[in-house]
mmJSON file of the N, C-alpha and C atoms, coordinates in Angstrom:
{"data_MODEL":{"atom_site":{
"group_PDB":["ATOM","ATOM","ATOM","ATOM","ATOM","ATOM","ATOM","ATOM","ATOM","ATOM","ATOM","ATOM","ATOM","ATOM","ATOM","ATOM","ATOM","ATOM","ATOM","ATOM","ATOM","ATOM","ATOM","ATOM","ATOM","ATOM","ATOM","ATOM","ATOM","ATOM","ATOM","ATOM","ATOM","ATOM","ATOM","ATOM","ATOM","ATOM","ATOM","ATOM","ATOM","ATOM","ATOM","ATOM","ATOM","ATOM","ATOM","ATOM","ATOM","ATOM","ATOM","ATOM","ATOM","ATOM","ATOM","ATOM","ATOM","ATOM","ATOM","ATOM","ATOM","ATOM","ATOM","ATOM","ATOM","ATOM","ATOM","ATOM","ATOM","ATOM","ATOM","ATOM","ATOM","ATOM","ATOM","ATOM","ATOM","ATOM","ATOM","ATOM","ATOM","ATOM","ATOM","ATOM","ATOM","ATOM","ATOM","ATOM","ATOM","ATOM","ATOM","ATOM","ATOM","ATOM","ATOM","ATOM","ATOM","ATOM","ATOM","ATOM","ATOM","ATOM","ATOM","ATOM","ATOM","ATOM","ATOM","ATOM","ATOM","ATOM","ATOM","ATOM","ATOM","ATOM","ATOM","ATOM","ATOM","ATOM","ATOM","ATOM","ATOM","ATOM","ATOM","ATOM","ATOM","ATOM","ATOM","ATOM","ATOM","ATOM","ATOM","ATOM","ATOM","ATOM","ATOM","ATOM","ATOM","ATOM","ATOM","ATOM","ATOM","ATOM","ATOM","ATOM","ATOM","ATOM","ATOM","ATOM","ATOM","ATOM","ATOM","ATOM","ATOM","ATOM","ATOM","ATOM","ATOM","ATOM","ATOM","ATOM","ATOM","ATOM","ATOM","ATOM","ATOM","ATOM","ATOM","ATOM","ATOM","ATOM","ATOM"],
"id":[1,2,3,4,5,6,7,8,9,10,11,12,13,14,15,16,17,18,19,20,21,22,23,24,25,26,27,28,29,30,31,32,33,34,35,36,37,38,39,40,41,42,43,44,45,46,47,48,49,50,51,52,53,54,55,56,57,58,59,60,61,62,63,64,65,66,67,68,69,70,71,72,73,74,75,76,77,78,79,80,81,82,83,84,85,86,87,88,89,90,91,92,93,94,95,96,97,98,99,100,101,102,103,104,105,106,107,108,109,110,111,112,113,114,115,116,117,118,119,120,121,122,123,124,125,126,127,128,129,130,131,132,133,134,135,136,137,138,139,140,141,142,143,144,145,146,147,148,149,150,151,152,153,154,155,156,157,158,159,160,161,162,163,164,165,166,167,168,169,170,171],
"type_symbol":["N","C","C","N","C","C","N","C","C","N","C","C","N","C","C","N","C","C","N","C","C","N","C","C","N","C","C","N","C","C","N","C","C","N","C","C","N","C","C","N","C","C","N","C","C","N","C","C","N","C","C","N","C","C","N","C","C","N","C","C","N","C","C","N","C","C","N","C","C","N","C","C","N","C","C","N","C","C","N","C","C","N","C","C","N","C","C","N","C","C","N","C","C","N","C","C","N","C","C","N","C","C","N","C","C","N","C","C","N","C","C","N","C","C","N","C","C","N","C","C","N","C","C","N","C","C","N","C","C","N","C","C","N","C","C","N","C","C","N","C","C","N","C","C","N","C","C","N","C","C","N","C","C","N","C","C","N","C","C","N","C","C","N","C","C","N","C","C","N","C","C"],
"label_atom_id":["N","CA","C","N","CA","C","N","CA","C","N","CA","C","N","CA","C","N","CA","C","N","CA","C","N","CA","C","N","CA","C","N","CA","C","N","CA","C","N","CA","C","N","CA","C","N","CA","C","N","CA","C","N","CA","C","N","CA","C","N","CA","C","N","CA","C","N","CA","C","N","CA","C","N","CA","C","N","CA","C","N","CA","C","N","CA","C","N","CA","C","N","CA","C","N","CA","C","N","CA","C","N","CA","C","N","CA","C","N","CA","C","N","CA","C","N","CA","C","N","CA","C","N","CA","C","N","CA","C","N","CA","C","N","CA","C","N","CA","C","N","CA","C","N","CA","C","N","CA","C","N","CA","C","N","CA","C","N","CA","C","N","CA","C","N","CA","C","N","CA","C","N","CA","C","N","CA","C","N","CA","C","N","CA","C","N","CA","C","N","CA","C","N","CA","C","N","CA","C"],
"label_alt_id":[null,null,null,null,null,null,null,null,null,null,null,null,null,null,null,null,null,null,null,null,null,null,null,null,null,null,null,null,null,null,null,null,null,null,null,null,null,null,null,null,null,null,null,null,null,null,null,null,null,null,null,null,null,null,null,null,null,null,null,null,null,null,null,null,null,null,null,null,null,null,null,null,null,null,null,null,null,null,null,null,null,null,null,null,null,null,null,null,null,null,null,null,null,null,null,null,null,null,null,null,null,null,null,null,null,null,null,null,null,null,null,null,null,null,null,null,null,null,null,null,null,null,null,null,null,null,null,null,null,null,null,null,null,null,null,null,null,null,null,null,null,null,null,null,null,null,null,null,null,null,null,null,null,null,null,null,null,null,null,null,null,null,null,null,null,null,null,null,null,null,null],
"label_comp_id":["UNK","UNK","UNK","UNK","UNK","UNK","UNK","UNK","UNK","UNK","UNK","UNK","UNK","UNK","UNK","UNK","UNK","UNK","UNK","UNK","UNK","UNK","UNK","UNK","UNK","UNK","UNK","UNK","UNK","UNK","UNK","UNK","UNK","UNK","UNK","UNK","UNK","UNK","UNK","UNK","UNK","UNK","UNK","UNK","UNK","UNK","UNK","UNK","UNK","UNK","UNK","UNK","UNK","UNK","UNK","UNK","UNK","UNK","UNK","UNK","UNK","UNK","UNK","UNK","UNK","UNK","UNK","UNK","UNK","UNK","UNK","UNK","UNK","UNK","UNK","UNK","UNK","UNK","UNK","UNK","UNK","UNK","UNK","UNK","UNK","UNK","UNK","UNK","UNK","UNK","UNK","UNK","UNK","UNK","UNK","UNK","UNK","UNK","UNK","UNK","UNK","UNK","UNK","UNK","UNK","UNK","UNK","UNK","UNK","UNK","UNK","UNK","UNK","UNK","UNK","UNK","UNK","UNK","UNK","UNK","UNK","UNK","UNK","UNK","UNK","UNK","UNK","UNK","UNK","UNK","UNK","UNK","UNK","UNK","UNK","UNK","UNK","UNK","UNK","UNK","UNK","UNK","UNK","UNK","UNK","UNK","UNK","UNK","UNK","UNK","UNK","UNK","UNK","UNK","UNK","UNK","UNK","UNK","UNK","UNK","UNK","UNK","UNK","UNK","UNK","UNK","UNK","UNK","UNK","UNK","UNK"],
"label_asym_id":["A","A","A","A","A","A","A","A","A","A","A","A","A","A","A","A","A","A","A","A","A","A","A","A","A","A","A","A","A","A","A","A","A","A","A","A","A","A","A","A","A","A","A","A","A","A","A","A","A","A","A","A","A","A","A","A","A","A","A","A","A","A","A","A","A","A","A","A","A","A","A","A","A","A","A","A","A","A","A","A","A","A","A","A","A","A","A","A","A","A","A","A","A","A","A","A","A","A","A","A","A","A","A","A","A","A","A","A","A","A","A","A","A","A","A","A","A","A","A","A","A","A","A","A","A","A","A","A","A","A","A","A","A","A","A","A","A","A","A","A","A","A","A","A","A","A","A","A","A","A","A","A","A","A","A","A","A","A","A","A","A","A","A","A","A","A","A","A","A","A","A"],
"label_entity_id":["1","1","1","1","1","1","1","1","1","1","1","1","1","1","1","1","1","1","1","1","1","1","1","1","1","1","1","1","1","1","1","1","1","1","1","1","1","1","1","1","1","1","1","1","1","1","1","1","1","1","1","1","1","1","1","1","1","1","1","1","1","1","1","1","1","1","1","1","1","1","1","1","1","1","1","1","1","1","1","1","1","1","1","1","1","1","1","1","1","1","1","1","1","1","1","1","1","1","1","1","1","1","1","1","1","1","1","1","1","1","1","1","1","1","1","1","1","1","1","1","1","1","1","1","1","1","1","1","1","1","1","1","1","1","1","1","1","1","1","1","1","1","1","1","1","1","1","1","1","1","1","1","1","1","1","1","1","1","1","1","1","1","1","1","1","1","1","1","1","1","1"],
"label_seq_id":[1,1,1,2,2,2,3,3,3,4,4,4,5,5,5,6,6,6,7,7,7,8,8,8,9,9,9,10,10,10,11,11,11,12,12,12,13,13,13,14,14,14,15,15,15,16,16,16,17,17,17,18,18,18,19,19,19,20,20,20,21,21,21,22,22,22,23,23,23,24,24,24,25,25,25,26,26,26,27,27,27,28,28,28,29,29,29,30,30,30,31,31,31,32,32,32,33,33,33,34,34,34,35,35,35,36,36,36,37,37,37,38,38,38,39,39,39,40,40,40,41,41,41,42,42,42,43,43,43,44,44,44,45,45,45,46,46,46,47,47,47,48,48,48,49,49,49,50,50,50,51,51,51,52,52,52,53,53,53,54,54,54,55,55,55,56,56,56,57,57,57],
"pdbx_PDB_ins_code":[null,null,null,null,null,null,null,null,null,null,null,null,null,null,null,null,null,null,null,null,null,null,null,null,null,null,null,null,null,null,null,null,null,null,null,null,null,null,null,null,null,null,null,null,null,null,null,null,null,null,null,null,null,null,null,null,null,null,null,null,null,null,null,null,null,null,null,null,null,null,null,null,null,null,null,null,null,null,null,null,null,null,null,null,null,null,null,null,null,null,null,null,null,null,null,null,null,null,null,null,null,null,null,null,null,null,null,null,null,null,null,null,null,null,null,null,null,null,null,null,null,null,null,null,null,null,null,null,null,null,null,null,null,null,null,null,null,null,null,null,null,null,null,null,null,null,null,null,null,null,null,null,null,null,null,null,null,null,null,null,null,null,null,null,null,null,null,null,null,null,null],
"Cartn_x":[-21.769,-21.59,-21.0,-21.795,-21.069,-20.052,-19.212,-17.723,-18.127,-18.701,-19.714,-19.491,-20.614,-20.558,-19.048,-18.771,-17.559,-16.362,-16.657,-15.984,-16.52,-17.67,-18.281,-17.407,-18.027,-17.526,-15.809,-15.164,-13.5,-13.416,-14.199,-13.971,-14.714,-15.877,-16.499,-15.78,-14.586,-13.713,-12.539,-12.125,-11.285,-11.384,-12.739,-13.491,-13.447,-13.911,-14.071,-12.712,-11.695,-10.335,-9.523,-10.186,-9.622,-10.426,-11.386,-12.213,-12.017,-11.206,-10.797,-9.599,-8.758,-7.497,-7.51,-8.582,-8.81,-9.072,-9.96,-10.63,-9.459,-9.37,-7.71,-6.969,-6.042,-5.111,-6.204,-7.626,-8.063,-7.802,-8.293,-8.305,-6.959,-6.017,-4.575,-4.428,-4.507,-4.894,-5.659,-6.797,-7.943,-7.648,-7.975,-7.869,-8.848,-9.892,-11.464,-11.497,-11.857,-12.239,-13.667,-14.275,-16.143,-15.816,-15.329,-14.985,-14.024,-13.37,-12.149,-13.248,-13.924,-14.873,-15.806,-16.524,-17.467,-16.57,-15.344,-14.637,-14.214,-14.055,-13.658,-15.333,-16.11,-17.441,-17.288,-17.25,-17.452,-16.242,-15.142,-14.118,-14.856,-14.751,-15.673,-16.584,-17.846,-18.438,-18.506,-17.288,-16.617,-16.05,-15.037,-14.926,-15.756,-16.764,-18.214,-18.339,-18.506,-19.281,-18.144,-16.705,-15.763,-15.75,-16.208,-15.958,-17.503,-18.769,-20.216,-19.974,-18.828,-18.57,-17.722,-16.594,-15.73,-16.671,-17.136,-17.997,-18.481,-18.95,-19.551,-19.369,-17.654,-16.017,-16.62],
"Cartn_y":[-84.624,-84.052,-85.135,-85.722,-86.138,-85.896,-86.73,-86.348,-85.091,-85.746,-84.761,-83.162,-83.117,-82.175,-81.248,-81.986,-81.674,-80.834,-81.204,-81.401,-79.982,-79.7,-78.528,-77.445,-77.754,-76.37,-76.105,-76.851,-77.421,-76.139,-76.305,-75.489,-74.947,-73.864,-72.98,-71.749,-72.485,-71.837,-71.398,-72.248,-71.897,-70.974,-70.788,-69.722,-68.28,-68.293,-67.038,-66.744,-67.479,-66.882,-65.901,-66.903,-66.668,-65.152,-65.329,-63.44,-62.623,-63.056,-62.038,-61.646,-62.473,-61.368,-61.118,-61.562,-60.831,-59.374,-59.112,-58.08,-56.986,-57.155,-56.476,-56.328,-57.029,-56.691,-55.851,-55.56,-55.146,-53.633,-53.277,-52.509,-51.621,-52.211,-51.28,-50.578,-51.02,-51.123,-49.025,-49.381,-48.51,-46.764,-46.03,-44.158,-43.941,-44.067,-43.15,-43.89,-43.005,-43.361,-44.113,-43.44,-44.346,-45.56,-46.382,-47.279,-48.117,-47.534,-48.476,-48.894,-47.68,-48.297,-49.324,-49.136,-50.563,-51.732,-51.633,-53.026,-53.593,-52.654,-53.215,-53.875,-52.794,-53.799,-54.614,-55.418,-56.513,-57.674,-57.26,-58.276,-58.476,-57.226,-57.591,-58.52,-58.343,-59.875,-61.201,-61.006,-62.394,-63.343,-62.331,-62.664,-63.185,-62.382,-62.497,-64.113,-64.447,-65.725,-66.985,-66.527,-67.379,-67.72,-66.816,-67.131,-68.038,-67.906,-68.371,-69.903,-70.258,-71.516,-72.252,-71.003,-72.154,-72.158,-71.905,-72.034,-73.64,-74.08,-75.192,-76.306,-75.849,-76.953,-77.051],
"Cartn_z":[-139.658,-140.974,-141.872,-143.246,-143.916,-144.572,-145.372,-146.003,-147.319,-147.73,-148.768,-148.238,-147.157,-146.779,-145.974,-145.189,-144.95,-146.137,-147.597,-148.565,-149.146,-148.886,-149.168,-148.649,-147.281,-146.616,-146.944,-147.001,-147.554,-148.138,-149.323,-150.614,-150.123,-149.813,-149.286,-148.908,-148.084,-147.006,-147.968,-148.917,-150.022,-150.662,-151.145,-151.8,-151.697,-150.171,-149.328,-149.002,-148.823,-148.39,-149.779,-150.825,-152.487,-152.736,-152.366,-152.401,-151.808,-150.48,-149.741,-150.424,-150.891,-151.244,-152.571,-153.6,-154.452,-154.388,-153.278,-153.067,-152.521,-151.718,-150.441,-151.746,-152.918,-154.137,-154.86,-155.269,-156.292,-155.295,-153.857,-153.251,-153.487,-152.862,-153.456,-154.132,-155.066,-156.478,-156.75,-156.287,-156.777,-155.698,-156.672,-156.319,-155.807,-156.166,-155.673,-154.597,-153.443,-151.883,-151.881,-152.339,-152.385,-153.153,-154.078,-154.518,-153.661,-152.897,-152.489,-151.137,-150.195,-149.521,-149.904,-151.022,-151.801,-151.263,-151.778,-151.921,-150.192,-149.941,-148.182,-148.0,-147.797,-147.844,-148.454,-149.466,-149.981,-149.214,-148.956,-148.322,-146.892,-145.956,-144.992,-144.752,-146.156,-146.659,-146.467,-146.933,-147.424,-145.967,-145.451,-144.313,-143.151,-143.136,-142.269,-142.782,-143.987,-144.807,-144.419,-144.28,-144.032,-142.612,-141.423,-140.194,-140.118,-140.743,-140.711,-141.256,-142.295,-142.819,-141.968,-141.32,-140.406,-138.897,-138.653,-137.301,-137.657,-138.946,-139.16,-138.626,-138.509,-138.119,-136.513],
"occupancy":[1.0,1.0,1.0,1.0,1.0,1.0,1.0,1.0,1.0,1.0,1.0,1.0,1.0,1.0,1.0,1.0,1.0,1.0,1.0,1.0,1.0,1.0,1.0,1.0,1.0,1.0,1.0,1.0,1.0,1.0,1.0,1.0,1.0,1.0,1.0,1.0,1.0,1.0,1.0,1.0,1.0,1.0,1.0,1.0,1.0,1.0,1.0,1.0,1.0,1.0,1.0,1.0,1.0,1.0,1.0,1.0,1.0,1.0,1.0,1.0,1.0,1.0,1.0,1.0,1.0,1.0,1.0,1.0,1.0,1.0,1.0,1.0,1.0,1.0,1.0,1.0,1.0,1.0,1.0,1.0,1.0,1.0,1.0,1.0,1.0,1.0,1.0,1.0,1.0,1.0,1.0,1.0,1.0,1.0,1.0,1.0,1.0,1.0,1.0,1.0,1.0,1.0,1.0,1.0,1.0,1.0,1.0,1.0,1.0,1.0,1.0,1.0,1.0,1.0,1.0,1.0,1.0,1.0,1.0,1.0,1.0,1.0,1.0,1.0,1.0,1.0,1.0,1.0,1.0,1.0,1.0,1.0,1.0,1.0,1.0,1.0,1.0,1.0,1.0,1.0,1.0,1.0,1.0,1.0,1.0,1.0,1.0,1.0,1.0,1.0,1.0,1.0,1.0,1.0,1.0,1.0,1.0,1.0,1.0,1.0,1.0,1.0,1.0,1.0,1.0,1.0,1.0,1.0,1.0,1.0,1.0],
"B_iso_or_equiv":[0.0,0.0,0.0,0.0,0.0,0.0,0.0,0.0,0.0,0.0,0.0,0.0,0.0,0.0,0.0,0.0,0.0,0.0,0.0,0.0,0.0,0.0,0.0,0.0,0.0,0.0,0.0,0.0,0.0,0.0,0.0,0.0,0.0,0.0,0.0,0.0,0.0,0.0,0.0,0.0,0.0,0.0,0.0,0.0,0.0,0.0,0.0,0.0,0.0,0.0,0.0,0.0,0.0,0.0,0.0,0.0,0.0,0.0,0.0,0.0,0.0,0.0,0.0,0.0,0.0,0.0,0.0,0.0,0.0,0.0,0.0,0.0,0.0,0.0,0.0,0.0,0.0,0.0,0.0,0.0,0.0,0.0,0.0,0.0,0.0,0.0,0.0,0.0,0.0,0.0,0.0,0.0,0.0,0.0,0.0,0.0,0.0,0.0,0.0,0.0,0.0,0.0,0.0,0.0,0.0,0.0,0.0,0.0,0.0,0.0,0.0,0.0,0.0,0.0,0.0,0.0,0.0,0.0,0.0,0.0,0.0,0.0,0.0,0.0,0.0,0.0,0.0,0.0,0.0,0.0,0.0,0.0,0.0,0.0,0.0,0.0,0.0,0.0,0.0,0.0,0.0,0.0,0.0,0.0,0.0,0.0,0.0,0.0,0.0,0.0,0.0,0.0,0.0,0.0,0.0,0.0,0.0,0.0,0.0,0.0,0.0,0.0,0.0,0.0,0.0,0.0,0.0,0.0,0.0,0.0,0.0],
"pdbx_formal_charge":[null,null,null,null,null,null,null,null,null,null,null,null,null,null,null,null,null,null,null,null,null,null,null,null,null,null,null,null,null,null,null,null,null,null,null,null,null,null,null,null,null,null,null,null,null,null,null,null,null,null,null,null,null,null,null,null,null,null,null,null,null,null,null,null,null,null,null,null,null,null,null,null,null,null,null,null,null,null,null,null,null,null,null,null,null,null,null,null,null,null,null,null,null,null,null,null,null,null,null,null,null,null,null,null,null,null,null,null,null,null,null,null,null,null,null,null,null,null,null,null,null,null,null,null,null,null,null,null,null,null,null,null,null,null,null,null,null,null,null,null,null,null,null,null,null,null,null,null,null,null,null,null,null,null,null,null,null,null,null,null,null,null,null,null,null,null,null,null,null,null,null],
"auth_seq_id":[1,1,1,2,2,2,3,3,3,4,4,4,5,5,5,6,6,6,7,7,7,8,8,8,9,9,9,10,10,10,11,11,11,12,12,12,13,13,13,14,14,14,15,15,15,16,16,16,17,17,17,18,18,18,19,19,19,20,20,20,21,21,21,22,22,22,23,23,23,24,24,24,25,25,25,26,26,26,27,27,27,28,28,28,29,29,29,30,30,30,31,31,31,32,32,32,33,33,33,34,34,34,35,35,35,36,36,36,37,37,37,38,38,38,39,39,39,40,40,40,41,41,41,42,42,42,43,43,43,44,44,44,45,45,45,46,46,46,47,47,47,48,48,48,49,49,49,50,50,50,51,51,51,52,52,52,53,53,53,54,54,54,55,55,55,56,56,56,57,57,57],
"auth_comp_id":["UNK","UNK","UNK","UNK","UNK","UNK","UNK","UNK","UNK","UNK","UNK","UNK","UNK","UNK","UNK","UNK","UNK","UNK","UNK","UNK","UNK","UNK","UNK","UNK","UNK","UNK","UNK","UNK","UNK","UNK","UNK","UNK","UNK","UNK","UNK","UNK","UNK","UNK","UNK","UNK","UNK","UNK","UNK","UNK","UNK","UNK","UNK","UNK","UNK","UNK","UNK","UNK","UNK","UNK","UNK","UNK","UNK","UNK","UNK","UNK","UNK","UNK","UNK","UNK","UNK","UNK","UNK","UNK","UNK","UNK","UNK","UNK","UNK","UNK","UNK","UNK","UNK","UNK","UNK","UNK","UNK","UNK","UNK","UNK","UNK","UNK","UNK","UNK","UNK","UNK","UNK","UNK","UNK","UNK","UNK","UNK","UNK","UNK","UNK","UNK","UNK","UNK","UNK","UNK","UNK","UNK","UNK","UNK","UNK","UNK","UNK","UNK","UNK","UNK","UNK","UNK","UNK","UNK","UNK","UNK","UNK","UNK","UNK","UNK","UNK","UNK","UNK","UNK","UNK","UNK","UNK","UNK","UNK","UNK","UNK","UNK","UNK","UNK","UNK","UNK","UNK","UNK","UNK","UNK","UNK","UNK","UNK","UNK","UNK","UNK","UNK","UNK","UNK","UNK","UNK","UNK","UNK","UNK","UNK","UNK","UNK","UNK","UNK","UNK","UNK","UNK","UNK","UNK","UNK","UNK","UNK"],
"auth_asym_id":["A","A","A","A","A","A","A","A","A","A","A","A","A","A","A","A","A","A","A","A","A","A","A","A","A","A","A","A","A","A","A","A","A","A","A","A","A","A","A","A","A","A","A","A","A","A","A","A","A","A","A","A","A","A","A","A","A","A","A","A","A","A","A","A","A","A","A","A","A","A","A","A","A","A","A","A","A","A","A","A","A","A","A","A","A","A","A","A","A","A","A","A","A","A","A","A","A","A","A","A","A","A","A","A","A","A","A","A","A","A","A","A","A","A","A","A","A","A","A","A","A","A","A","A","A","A","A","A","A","A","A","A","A","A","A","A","A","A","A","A","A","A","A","A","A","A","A","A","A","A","A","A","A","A","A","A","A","A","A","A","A","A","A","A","A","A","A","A","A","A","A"],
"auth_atom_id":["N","CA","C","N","CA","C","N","CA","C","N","CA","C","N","CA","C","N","CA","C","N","CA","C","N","CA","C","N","CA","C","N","CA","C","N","CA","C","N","CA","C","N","CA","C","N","CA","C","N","CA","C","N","CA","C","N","CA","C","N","CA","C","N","CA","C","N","CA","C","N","CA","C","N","CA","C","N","CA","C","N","CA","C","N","CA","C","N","CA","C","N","CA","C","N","CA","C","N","CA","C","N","CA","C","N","CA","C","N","CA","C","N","CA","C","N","CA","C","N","CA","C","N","CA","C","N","CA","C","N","CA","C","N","CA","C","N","CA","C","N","CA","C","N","CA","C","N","CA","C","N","CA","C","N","CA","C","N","CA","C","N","CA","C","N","CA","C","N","CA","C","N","CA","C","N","CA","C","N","CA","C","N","CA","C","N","CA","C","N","CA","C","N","CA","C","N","CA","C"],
"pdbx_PDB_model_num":[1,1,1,1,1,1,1,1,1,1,1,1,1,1,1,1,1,1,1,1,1,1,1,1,1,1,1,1,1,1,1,1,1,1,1,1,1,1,1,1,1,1,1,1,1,1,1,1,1,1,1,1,1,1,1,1,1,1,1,1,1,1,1,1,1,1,1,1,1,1,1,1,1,1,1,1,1,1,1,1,1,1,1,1,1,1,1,1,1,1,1,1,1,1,1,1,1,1,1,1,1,1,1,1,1,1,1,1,1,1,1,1,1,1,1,1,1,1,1,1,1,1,1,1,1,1,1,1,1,1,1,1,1,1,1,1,1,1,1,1,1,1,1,1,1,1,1,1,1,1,1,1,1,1,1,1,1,1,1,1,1,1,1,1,1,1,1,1,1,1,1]
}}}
């Protein structure tokens, strides 16, 4: 893997960690049950995409 690339996934991994707890604080946050589910799906997501980027390592 070049540095380049390496440098990618860096921030990739930054990314996906930064969406996850966006998501988890917006969650708290929110009343309606079908909405707060959307959002776990979407962290779930993220997570999935963060363990698929650090596997790269």
């Amino acid at each position: 893997m070049t540095t380049k690339e390496l440098l990618y996934v860096e921030d990739a991994l930054g990314h996906e960690k930064y969406f996850q707890t966006v998501c988890k604080e917006i969650k708290s946050q929110i009343q309606d049950a079908d909405l707060k589910a959307c959002i776990e799906q979407i962290t779930q997501k993220h997570h999935q995409f963060f363990q698929n980027f650090y596997g790269l390592l």
